[in-house]
C-alpha positions as CSV (number, residue, x, y, z in Angstrom):
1,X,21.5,73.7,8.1
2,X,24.6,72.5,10.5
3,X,21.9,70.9,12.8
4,X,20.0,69.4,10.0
5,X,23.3,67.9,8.8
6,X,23.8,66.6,12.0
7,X,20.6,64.7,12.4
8,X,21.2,63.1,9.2
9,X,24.4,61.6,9.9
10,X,23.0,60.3,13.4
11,X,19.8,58.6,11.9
12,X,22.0,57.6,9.0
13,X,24.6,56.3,11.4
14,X,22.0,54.6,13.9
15,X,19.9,53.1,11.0
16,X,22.9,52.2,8.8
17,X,24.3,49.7,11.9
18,X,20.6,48.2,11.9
19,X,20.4,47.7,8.5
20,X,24.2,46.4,8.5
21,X,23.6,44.0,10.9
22,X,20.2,43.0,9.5
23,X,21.9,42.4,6.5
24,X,24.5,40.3,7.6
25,X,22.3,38.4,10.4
26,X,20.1,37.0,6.9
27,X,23.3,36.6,5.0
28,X,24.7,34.3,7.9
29,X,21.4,33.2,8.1
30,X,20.3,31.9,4.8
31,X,23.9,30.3,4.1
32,X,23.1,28.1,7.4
33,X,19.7,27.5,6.7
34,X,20.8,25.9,3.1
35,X,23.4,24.3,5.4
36,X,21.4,22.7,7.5
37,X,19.2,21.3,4.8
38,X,22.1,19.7,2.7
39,X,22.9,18.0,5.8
40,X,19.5,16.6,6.2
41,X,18.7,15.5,3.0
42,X,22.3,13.6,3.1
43,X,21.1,12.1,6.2
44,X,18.3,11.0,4.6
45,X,20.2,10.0,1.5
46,X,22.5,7.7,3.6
47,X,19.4,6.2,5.3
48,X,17.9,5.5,1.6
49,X,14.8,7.5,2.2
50,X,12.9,8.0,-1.1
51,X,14.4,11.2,-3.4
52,X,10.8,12.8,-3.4
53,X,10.9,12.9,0.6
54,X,14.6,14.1,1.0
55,X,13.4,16.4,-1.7
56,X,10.3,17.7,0.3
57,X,11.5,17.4,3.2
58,X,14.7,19.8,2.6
59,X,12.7,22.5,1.0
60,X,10.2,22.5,3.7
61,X,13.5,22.7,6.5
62,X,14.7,25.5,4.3
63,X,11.9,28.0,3.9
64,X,10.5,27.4,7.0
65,X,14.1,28.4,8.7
66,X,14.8,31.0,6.4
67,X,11.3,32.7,7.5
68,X,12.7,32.3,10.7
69,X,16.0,33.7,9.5
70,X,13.8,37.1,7.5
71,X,11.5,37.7,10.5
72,X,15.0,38.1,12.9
73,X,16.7,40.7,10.6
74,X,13.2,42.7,10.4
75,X,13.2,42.8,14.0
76,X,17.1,43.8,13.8
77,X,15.6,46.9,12.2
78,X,13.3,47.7,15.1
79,X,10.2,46.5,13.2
80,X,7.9,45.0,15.2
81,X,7.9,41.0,14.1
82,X,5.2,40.4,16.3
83,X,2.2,40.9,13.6
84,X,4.3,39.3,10.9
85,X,4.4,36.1,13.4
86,X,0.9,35.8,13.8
87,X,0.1,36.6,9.9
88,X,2.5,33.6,9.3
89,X,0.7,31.3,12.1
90,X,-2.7,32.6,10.7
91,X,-1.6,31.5,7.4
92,X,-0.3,28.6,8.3
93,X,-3.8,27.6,10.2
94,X,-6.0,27.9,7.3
95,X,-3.7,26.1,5.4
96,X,-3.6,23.1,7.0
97,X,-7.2,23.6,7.6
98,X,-8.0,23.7,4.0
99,X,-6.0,21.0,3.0
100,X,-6.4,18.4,5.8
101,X,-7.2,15.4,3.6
102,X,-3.7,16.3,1.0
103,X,-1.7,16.6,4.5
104,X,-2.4,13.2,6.0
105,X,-2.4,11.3,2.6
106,X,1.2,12.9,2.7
107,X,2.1,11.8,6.6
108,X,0.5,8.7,5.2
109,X,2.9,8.5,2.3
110,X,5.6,9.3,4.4
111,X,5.4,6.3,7.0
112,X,4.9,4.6,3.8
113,X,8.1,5.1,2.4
114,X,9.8,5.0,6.2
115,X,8.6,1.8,7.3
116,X,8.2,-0.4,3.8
117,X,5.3,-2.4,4.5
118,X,5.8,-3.2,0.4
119,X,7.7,-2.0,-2.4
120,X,7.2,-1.4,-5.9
121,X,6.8,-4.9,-7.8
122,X,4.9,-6.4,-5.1
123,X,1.7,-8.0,-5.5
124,X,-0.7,-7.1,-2.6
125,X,-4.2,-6.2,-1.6
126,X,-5.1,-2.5,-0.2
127,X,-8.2,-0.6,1.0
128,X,-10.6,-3.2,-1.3
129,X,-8.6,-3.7,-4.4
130,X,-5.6,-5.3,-5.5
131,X,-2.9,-5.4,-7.9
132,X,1.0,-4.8,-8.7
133,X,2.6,-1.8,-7.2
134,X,3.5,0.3,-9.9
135,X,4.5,3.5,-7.6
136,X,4.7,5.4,-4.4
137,X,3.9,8.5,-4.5
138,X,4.0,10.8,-1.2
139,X,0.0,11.3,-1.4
140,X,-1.1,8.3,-3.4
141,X,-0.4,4.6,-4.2
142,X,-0.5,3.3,-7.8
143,X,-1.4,0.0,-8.9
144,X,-1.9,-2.4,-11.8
145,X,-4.7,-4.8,-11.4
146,X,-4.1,-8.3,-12.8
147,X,-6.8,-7.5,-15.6
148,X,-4.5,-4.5,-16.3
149,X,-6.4,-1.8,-14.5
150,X,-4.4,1.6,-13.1
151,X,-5.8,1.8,-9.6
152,X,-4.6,5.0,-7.7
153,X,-5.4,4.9,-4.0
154,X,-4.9,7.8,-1.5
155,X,-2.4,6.9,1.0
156,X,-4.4,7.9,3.6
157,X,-6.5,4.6,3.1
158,X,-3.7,2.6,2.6
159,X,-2.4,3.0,6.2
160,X,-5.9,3.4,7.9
161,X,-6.4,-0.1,6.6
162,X,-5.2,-4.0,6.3
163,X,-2.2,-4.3,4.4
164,X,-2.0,-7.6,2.2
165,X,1.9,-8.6,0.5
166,X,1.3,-11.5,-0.8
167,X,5.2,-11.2,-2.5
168,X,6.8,-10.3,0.9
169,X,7.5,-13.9,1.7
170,X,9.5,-16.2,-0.4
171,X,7.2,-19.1,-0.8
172,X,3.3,-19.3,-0.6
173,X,0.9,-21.8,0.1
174,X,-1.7,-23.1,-2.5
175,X,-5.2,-23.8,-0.8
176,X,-7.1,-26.5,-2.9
177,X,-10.4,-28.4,-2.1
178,X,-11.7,-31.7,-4.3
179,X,-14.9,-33.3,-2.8
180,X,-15.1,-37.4,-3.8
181,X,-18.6,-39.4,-3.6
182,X,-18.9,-41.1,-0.3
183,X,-18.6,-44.4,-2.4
184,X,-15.4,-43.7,-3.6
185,X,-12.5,-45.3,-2.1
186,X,-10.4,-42.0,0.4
187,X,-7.0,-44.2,0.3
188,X,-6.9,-43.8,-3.3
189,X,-8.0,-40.2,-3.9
190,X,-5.3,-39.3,-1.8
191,X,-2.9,-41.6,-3.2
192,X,-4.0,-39.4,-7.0
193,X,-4.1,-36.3,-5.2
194,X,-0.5,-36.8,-3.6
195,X,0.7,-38.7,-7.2
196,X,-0.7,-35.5,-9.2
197,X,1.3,-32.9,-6.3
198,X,4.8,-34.7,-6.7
199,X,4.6,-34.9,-10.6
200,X,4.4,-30.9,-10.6
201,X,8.1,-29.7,-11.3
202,X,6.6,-25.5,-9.5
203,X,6.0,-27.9,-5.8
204,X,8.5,-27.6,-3.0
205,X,9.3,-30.5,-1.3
206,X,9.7,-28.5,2.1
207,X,7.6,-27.8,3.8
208,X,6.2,-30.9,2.9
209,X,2.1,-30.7,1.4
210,X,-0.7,-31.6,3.2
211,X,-3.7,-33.7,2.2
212,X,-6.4,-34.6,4.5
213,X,-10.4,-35.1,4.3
214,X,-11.3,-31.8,5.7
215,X,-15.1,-31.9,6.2
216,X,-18.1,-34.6,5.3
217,X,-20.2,-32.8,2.7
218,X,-23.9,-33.4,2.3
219,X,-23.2,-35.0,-1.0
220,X,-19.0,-35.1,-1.0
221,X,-16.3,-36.1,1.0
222,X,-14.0,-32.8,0.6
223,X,-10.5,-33.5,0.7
224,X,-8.1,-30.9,1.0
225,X,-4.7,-30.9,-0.8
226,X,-1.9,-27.5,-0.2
227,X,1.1,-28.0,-1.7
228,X,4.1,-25.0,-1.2
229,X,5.4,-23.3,-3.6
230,X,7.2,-20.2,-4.7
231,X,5.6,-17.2,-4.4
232,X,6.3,-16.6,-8.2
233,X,4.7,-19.4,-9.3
234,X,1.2,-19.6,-7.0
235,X,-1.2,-19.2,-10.0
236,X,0.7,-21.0,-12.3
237,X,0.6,-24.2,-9.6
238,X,-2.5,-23.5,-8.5
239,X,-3.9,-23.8,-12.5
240,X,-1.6,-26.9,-13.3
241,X,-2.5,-28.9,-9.8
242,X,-6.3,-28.3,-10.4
243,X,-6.8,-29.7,-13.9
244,X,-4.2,-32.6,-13.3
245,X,-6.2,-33.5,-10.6
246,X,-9.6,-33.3,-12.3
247,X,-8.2,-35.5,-15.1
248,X,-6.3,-37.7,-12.7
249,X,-9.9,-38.3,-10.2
250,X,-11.3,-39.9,-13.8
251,X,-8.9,-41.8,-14.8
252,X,-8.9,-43.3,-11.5
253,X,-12.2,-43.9,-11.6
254,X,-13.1,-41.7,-8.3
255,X,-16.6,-39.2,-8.7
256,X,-16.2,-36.0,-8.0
257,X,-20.0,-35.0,-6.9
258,X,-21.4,-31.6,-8.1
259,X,-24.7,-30.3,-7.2
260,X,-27.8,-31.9,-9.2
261,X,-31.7,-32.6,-8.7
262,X,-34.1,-35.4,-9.8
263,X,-36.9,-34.4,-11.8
264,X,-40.1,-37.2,-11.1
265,X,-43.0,-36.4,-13.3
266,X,-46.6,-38.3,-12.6
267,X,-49.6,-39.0,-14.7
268,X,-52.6,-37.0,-13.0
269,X,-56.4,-38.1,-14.2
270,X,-57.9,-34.9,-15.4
271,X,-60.6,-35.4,-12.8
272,X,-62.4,-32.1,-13.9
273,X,-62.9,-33.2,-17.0
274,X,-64.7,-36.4,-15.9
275,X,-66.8,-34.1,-13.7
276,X,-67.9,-31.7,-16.4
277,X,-69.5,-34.8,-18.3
């Protein structure tokens, strides 16, 4: 019974350090795994990175140490770690495996919100469509079309393609073409053309606008006339200039050509009648 005693209080005293220390390295551990964590999501903070990355990107810091932290005290109790470390990396494998595609939409939406190639409100053109950002998501992009559409792209396409901001610059330049009939006098279409561009209120006077016969047509001298404006206002100039010029070309007397064909019909003798007399 003495010798049985004994044994106890050795095993309990050997195991009770183990477990003691175990316990205290994951105490230690865990309050400087949430440690480090608050520290990097502050950094992230201060570097405005997006809440829904500092949010991510803590928890995945946290429980990723904090298995490191678990798998330390287990081996502080002379348990081999060695399977639980390759159950983890197994684990870890197929994961990623099976979710390739949702991981590099999410690296995707991460340089997204890192480098700021647009922000929400900005009109641009992505992976074949284009609208209004509405939101960044970390695996998908969300926007409104101008026929009031909700387009949701993966992110993945977003940065494995052309990007397009047409509201990252402060002014834009509206591209117009007017053809005139090759009987029509040049000096005076661009005299109308230049007349109709300074009478809009939306044109900038720098940079100053351009028009200049760009090409001879088969039927039309095409002039071309690209006034600057504000990025805010591109449709709305680009409306106004075209029908003030349309009505301006007429009252100035000057064809615009458009695309037309001459019909000739002919009398032909019915010569099979004649022959079936």
């Amino acid at each position: 019974m003495g010798e049985n005693l004994e044994l106890i209080q050795e095993l309990a005293l050997l195991y009770g350090v183990k477990i003691l220390m175990a316990l205290v390295i994951f105490v230690i551990g865990k309050w400087l795994v949430k440690k480090i964590a608050g520290i990097i999501e502050k950094t992230m903070s201060k570097n405005n990175v997006d809440p829904a990355i500092r949010n991510f990107v803590g928890s995945l810091v946290y429980w990723a140490l904090l298995i490191f932290v678990s798998i330390t005290a287990l081996g502080q109790l002379g348990i081999q770690t060695a399977s639980f470390v390759a159950i983890v990396g197994a684990a870890g494998l197929a994961v990623g495996l099976a979710l390739q595609g949702s991981l590099a939409n999410f690296a995707a939406g991460v340089l997204i919100l890192i480098f700021r190639p647009f922000r929400v409100g900005d009109f641009i053109e992505i992976a074949g469509v284009s609208g209004v950002v509405q939101s960044i998501q970390i695996f998908t992009t969300e926007l409104n079309s101008p026929d009031n559409k909700k387009i949701i792209v993966p992110n993945g396409g977003v940065i494995s393609r052309n990007i397009t901001n047409y509201s990252a610059n402060d002014t834009r330049r509206v591209d117009l073409i007017f053809g005139v009939g090759y009987g029509d006098d040049i000096d005076a279409a661009k005299a109308v053309l230049e007349k109709v561009v300074a009478d809009n209120a939306q044109v900038l006077s720098d940079p100053a606008p351009t028009i200049a016969v760009v090409e001879l047509a088969d039927s039309s001298v095409n002039m071309v006339c690209r006034p600057w404006v504000k990025s805010a206002d591109y449709w709305a100039a680009y409306f106004e200039i075209t029908e003030a010029a349309k009505k301006a070309l007429d009252n100035a007397g000057i064809s615009i050509p458009f695309p037309q064909r001459d019909l000739y019909l002919h009398n032909v003798e019915n010569t099979a009648g004649e022959l079936t007399k």
